[in-house]
ROLO-435621 format. One record per residue (C-alpha): residue in three letters; chain; y, x, z. Coordinates in pm, whole numbers, plus 50000, padded with zeros to 5 digits. Example, Ala and Ser with C-alpha at 12.3 -4.5 7.8 and 13.67 -1.06 7.14 Angstrom:
residuo->Ala; cadena->A; north->49550; east->51230; up->50780
residuo->Ser; cadena->A; north->49894; east->51367; up->50714
//
This chain:
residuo->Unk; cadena->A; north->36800; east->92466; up->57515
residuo->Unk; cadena->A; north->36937; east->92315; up->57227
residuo->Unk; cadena->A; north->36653; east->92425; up->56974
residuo->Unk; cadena->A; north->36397; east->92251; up->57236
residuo->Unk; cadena->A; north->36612; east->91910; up->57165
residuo->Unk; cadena->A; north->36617; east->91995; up->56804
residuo->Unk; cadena->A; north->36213; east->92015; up->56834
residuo->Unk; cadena->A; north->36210; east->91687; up->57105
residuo->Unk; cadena->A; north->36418; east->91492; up->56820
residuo->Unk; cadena->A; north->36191; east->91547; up->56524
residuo->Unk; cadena->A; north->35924; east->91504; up->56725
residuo->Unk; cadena->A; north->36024; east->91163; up->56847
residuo->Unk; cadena->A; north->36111; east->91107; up->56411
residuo->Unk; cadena->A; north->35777; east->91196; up->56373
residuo->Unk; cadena->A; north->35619; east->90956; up->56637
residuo->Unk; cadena->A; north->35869; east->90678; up->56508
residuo->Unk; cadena->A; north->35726; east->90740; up->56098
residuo->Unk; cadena->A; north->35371; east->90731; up->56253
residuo->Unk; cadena->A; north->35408; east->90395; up->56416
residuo->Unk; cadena->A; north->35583; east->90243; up->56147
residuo->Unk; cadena->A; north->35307; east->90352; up->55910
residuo->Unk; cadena->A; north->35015; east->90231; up->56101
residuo->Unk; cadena->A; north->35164; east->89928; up->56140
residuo->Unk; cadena->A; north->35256; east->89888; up->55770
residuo->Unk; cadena->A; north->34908; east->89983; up->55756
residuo->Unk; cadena->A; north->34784; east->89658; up->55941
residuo->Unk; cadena->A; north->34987; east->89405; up->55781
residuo->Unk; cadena->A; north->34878; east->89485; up->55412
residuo->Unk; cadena->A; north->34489; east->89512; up->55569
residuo->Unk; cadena->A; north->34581; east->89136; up->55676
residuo->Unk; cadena->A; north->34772; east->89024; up->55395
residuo->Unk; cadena->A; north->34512; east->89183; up->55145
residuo->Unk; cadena->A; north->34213; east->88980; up->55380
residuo->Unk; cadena->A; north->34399; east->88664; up->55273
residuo->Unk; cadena->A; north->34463; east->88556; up->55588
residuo->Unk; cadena->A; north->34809; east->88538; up->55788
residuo->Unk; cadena->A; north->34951; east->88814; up->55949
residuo->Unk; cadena->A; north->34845; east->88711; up->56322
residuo->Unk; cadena->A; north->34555; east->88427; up->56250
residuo->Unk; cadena->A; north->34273; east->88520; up->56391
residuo->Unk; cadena->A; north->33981; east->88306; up->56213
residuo->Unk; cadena->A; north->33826; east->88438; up->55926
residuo->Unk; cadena->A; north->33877; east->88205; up->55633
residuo->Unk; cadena->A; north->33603; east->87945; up->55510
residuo->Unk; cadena->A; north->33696; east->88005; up->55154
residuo->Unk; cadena->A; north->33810; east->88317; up->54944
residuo->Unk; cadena->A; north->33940; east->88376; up->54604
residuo->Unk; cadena->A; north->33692; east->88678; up->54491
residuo->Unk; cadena->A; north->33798; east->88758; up->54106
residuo->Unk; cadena->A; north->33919; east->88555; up->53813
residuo->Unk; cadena->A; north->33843; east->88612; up->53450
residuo->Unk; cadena->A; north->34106; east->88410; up->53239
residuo->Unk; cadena->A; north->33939; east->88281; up->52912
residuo->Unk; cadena->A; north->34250; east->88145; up->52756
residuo->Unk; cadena->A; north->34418; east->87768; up->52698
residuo->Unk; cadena->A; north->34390; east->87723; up->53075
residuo->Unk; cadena->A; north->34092; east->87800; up->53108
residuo->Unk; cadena->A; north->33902; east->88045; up->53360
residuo->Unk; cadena->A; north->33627; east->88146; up->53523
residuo->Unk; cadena->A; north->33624; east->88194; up->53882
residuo->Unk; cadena->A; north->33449; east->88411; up->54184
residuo->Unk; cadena->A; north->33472; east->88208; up->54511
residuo->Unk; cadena->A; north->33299; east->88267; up->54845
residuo->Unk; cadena->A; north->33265; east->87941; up->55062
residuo->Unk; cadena->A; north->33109; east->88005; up->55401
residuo->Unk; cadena->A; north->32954; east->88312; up->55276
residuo->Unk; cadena->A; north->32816; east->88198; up->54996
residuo->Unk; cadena->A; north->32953; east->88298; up->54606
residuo->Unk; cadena->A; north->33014; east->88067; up->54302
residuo->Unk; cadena->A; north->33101; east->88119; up->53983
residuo->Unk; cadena->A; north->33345; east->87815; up->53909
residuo->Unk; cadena->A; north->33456; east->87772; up->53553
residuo->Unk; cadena->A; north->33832; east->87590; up->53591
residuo->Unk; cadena->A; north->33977; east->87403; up->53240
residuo->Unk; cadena->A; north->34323; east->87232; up->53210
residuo->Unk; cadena->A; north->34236; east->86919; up->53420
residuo->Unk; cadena->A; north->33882; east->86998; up->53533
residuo->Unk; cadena->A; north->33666; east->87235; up->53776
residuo->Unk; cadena->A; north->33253; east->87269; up->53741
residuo->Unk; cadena->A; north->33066; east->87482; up->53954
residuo->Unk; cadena->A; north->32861; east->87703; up->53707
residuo->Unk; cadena->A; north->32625; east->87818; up->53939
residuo->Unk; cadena->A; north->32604; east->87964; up->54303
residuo->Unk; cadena->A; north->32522; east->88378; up->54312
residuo->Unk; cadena->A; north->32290; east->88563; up->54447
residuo->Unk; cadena->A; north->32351; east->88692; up->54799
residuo->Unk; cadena->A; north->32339; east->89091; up->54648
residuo->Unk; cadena->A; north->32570; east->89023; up->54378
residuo->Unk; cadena->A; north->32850; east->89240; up->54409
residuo->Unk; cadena->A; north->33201; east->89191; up->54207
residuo->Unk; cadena->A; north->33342; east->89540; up->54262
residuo->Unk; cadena->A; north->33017; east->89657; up->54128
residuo->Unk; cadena->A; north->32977; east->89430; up->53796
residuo->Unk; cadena->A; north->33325; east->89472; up->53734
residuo->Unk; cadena->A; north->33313; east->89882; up->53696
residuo->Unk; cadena->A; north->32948; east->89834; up->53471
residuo->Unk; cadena->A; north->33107; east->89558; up->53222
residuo->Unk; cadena->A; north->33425; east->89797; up->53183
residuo->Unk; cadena->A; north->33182; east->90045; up->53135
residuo->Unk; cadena->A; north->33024; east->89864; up->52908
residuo->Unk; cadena->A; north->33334; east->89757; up->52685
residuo->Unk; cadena->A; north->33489; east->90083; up->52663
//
């Protein structure tokens, strides 16, 4: 009797680990997303990547309504350099210019 509470106990340790770990699970997915925890429209415009050129100056990757631009960003101005193709793909030309470098 008392090893079957032993067993009931970690069991219930185990169930209480799983939930807590699914739901960690779901608030980084949401935080990572960029949107709030519980918000429940996707956002109109996301930060993509940033490549810092130095003296405050960068270029960005933003996505507007589905749509990508590269933005270049100096210390009091913003230009859009031009708007990307719909099959570029960051993750992708990120890992070939590393590749490239190293």
């Amino acid at each position: 009797m008392n090893e079957a509470l032993l067993w009931l106990r970690a069991l219930g340790a185990l169930a209480t680990i799983a939930t807590f770990l699914v739901a960690l699970r779901f608030v980084l997915h949401r935080l990572q997303r960029g949107g709030g925890l519980f918000s429940r429209r996707p956002r109109l415009i996301e930060h993509v990547e940033t490549l810092p050129l130095g003296n405050a100056s960068a270029i960005h990757v933003i996505r507007i309504a589905g749509r990508m631009y590269a933005v270049g960003a100096a210390q009091a101005q913003l230009s859009v350099l031009c708007e990307l193709p719909p099959s570029f793909d960051c993750a992708r030309s990120a890992k070939l210019s590393s590749l490239r470098s190293g």
